[in-house]
C-alpha positions as CSV (number, residue, x, y, z in Angstrom):
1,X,-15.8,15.9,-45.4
2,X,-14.8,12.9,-43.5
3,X,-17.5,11.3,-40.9
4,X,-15.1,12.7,-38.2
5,X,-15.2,16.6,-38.9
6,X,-19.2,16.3,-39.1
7,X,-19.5,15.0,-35.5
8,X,-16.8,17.5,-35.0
9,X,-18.5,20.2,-36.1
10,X,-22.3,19.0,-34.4
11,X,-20.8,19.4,-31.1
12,X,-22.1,22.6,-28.9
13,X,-19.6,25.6,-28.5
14,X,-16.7,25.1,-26.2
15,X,-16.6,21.4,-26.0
16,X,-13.7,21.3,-28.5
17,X,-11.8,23.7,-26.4
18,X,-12.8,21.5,-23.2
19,X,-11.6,18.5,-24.8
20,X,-8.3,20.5,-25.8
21,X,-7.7,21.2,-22.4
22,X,-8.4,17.4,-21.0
23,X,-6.3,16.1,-23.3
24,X,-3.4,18.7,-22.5
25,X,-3.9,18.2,-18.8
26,X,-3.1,14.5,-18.6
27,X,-0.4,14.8,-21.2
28,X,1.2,17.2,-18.8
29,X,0.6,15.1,-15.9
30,X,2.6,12.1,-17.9
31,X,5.2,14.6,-19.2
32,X,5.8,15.9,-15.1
33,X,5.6,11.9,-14.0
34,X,8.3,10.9,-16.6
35,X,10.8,14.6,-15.9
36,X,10.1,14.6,-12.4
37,X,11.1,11.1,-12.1
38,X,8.7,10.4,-8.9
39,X,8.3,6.8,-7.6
40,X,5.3,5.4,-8.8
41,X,3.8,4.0,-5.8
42,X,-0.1,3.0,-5.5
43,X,-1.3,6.5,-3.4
44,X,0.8,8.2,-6.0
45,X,-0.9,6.7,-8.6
46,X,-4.5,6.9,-6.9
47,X,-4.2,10.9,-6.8
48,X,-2.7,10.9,-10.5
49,X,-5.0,9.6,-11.7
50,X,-8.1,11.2,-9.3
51,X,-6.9,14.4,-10.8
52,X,-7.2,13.0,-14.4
53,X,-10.8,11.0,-14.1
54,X,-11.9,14.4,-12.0
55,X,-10.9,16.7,-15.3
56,X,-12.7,14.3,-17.7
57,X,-15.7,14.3,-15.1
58,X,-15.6,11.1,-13.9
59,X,-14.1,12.1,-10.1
60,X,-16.7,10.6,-8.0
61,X,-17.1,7.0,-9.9
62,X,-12.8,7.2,-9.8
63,X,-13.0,7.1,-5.8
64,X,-15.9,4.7,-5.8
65,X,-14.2,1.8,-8.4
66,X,-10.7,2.5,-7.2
67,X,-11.0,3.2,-3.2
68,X,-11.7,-0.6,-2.1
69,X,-9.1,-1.8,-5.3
70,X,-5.7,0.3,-3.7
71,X,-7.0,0.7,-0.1
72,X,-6.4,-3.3,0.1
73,X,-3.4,-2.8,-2.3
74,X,-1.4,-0.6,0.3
75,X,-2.5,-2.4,3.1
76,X,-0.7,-5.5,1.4
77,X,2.5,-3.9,0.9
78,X,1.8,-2.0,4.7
79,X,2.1,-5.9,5.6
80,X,5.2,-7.0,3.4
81,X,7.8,-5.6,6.2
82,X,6.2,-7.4,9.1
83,X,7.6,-10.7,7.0
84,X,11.4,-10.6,8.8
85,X,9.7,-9.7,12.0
86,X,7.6,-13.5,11.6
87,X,10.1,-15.9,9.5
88,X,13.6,-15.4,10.8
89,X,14.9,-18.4,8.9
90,X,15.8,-17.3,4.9
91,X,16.2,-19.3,2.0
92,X,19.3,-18.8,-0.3
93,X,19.8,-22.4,-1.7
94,X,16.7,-23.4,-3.7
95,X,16.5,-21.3,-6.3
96,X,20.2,-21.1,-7.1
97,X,20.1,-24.9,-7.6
98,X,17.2,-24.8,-10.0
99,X,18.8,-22.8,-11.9
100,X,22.2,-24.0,-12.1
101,X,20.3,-27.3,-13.0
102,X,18.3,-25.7,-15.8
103,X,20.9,-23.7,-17.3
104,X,23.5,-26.5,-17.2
105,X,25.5,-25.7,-14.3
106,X,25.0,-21.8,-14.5
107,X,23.6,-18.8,-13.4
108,X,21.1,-16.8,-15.7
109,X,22.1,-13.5,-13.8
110,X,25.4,-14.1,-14.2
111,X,25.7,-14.7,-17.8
112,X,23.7,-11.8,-18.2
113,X,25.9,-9.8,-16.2
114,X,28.8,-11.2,-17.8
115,X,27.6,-10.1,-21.2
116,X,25.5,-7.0,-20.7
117,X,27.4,-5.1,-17.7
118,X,31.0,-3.7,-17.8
119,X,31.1,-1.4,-15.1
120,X,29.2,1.5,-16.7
121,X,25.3,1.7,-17.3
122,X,24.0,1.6,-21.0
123,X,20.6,2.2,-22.8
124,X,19.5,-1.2,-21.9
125,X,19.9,-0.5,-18.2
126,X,17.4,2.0,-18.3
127,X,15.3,0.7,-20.0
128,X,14.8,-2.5,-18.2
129,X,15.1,-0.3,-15.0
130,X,12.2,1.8,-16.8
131,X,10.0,-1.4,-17.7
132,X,10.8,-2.7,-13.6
133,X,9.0,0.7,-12.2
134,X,6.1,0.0,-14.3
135,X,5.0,-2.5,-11.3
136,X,2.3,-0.4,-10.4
137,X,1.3,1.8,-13.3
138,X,0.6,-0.6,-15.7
139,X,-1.9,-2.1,-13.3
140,X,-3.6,0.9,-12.8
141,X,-3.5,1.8,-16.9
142,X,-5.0,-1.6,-17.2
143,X,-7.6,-1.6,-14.5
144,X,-8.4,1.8,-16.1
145,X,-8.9,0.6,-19.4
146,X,-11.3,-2.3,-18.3
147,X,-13.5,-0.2,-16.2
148,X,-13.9,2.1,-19.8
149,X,-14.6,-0.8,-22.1
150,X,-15.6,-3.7,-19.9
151,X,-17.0,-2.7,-17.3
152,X,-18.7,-5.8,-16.4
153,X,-15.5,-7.5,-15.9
154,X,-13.6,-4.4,-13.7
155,X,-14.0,-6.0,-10.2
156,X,-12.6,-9.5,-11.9
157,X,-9.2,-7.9,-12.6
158,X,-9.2,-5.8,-9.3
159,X,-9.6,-9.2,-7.5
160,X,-7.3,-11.4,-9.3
161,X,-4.4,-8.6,-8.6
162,X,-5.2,-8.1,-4.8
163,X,-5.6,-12.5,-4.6
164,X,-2.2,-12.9,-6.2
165,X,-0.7,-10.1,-3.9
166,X,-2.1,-12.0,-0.5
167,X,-1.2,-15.3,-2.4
168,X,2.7,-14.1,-2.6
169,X,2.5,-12.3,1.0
170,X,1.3,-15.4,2.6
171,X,4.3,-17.3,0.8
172,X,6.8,-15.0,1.9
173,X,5.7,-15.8,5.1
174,X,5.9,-19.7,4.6
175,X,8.9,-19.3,2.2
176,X,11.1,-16.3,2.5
177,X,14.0,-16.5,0.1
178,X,16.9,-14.2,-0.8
179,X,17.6,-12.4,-4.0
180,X,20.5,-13.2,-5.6
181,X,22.2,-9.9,-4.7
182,X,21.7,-10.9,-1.0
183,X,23.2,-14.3,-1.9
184,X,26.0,-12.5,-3.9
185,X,26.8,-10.6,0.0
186,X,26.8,-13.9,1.4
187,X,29.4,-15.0,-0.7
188,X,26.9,-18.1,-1.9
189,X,27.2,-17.2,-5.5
190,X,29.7,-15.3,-8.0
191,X,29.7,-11.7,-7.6
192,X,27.1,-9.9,-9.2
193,X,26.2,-6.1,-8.7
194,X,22.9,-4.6,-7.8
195,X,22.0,-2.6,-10.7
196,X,18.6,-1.7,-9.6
197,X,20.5,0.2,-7.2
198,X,22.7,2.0,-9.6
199,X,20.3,3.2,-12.2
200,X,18.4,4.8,-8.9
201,X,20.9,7.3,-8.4
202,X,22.0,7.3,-11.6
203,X,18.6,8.3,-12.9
204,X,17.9,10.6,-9.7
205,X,14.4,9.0,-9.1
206,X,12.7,10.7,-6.3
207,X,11.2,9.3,-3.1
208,X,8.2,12.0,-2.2
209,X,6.7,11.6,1.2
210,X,4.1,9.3,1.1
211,X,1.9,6.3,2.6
212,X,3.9,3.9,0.7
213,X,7.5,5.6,1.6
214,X,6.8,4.7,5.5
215,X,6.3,1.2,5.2
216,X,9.1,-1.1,5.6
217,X,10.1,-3.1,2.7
218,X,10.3,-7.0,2.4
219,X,14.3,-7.9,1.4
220,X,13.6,-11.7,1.4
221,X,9.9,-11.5,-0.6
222,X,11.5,-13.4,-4.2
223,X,9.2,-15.9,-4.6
224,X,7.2,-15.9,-6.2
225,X,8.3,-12.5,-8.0
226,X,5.5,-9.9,-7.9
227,X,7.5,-8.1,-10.5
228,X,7.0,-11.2,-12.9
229,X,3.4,-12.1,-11.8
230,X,2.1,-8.6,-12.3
231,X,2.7,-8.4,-16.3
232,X,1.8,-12.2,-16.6
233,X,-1.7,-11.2,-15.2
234,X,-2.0,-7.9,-17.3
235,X,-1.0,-9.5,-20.4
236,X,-4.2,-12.6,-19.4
237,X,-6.4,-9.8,-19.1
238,X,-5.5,-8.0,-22.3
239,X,-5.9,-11.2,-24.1
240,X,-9.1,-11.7,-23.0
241,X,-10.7,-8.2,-23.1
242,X,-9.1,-6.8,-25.8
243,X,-7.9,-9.7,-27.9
244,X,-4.8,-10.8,-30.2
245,X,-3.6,-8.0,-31.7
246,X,-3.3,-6.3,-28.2
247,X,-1.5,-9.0,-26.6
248,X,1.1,-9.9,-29.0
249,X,2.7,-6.0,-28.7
250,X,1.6,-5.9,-25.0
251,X,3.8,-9.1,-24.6
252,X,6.9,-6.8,-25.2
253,X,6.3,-5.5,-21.7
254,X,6.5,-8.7,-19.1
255,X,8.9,-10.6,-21.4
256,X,11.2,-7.3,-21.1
257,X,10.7,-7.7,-17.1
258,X,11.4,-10.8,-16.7
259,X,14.7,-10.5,-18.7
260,X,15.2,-7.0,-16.6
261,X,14.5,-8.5,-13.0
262,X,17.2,-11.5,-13.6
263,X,19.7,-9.7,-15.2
264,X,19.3,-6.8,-12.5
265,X,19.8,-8.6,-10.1
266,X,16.3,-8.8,-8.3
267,X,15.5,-12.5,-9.1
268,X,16.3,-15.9,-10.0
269,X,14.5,-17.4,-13.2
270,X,12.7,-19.6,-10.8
271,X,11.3,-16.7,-9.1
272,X,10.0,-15.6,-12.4
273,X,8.3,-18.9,-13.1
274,X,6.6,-18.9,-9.7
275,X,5.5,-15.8,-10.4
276,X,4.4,-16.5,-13.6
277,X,2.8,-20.2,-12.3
278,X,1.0,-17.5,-9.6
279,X,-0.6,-15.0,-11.9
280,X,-1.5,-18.0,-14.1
281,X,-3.5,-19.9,-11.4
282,X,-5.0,-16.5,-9.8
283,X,-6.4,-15.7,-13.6
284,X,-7.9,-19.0,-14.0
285,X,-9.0,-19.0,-10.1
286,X,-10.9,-15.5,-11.2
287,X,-12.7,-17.0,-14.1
288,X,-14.4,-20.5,-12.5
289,X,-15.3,-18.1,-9.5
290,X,-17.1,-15.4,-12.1
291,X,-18.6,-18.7,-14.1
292,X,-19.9,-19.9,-10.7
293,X,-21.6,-17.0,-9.5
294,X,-19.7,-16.9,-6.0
295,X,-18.5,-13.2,-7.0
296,X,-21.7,-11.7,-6.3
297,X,-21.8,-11.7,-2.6
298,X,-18.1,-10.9,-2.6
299,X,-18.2,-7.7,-4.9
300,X,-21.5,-6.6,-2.8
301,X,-19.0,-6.1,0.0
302,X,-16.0,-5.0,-1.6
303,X,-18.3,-2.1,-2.9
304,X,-19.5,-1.4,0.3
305,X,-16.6,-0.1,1.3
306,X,-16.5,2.9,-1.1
307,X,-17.0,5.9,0.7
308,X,-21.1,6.9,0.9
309,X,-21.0,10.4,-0.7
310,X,-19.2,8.4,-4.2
311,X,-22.5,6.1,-4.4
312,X,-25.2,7.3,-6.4
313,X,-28.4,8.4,-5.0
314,X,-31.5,6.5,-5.4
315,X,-34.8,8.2,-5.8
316,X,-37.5,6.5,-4.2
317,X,-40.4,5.6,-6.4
318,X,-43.0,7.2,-3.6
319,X,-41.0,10.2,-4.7
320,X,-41.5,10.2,-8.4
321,X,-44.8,12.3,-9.2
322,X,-46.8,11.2,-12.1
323,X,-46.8,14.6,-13.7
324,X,-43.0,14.2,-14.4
325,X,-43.3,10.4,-16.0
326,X,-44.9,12.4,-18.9
């Protein structure tokens, strides 16, 4: 009998059917994210995954870690749309004339579309559509996976994503530039199509009512792509908690987006770059902060937002009697 049936069989009555049932529950709330075909915003997300850590017992600590990490999360994307209202001026130029001098005189979105697209939507298209949505989730899978094995290290990752998110907001600000599918309206370069757009419908994503639905979205916020940052930061953080030989398969995922986001439509390669230059410096940023000890103070705060009722009670020592130290 392997070591894996003994344990089995030590464990007390009814836990194997309890485990049965967690691990059914949460591969039915994937299989109904996947069908259902919901947008996978962050308040989504948070109550996804509530209901999960909540079956597997963990509820309270869920709302305690997470609360502060996607209450500043929406309230940066609540702030993207206020962006056209500040910076009237947009940039279209830039980008398309560092890449027409990287590539030689051309456009990366362009040859893409020239070679990939033909009027009709193939395997490909959803599946760089598929890897695109995965701007939140895989975040949250991430931050979920530190927080199980390093926990130490859970408030580093939540803070490098929410400083790279400000970081880009505050540059859209400064810098607000135009996708290429805005510049293809303007007639500034050849005519591309807006695939993100097609695959939508096409895949008959649904839009539920939501926080995230009735914020107003940021058309001129390419660089530095978020899209491109976000995997560039996941993939630092797998490197560094989980080593090599989760990286080098986990590097499928951003190298797949930043193909998807150019040939879709969504960015220029020097968006990409910017975004990967971002996620880069907000990583490194992270780590001479934690060597420093400046987080303390921070994460002291950032915790004290967690609602009281998630924080775990303290027992005074007055309290303790000596009959029960025994």
């Amino acid at each position: 009998m392997t070591p894996l049936l003994k344990n089995l069989k030590r464990l007390p009555a009814g836990t194997l059917g309890l485990l049965r049932y967690r691990n059914l529950y949460t591969i039915a709330v994937i299989i109904f994210l996947i069908v259902f075909k919901v947008f996978w915003s962050p308040d989504v997300l948070f109550l996804v995954f509530l209901t999960i850590f909540a079956v597997y017992g963990h509820g309270k600590e869920y709302i305690r870690k997470f609360t502060p990490f996607v209450a500043l999360l929406v309230s940066y994307d609540a702030l993207r749309g206020v962006v056209p209202l500040i910076s009237k001026r947009v940039n279209y130029t830039p980008m398309i004339n560092f890449d027409k001098w990287l590539f030689h005189g051309h456009l990366p979105v362009n040859i893409l579309q020239g070679w990939l697209y033909h009027g009709t939507l193939h395997w490909y298209d959803y599946y760089f559509y598929f890897v695109y949505m995965l701007h939140f989730l895989a975040p949250f899978i991430i931050a979920a996976l530190i927080w199980k094995y390093r926990p130490g290290r859970y408030w580093q990752f939540a803070a490098a994503l929410l400083t790279l998110s400000y970081a880009a907001f505050i540059t859209y600000i400064i810098f607000p530039a135009a996708p290429p599918w805005m510049a293809s309206d303007a007639h500034l370069i050849p005519k591309i199509t807006k695939l993100s757009s097609q695959i939508w419908w096409a895949w008959g994503v649904r839009s539920v009512p939501t926080i995230y639905a009735s914020f107003n979205p940021n058309p001129v916020a390419a660089v530095p792509s978020l899209h491109a940052a976000y995997p560039m930061l996941d993939l630092l953080f797998v490197h560094k908690f989980f080593g090599r030989k989760a990286a080098i398969p986990f590097a499928i995922y951003p190298i797949s987006v930043w193909i998807g986001v150019v040939y879709l439509g969504e960015h220029y390669v020097f968006d990409v770059l910017m975004g990967i230059l971002y996620a880069v410096g907000t990583f490194y940023a992270t780590e001479f902060v934690i060597a420093k000890g400046w987080h303390r103070p921070i994460a002291h705060r950032v915790r004290s937002f967690s609602p009281p009722w998630t924080k775990p009670k303290r027992i005074p020592v007055s309290a303790v009697s000596p009959e029960s130290l025994t």
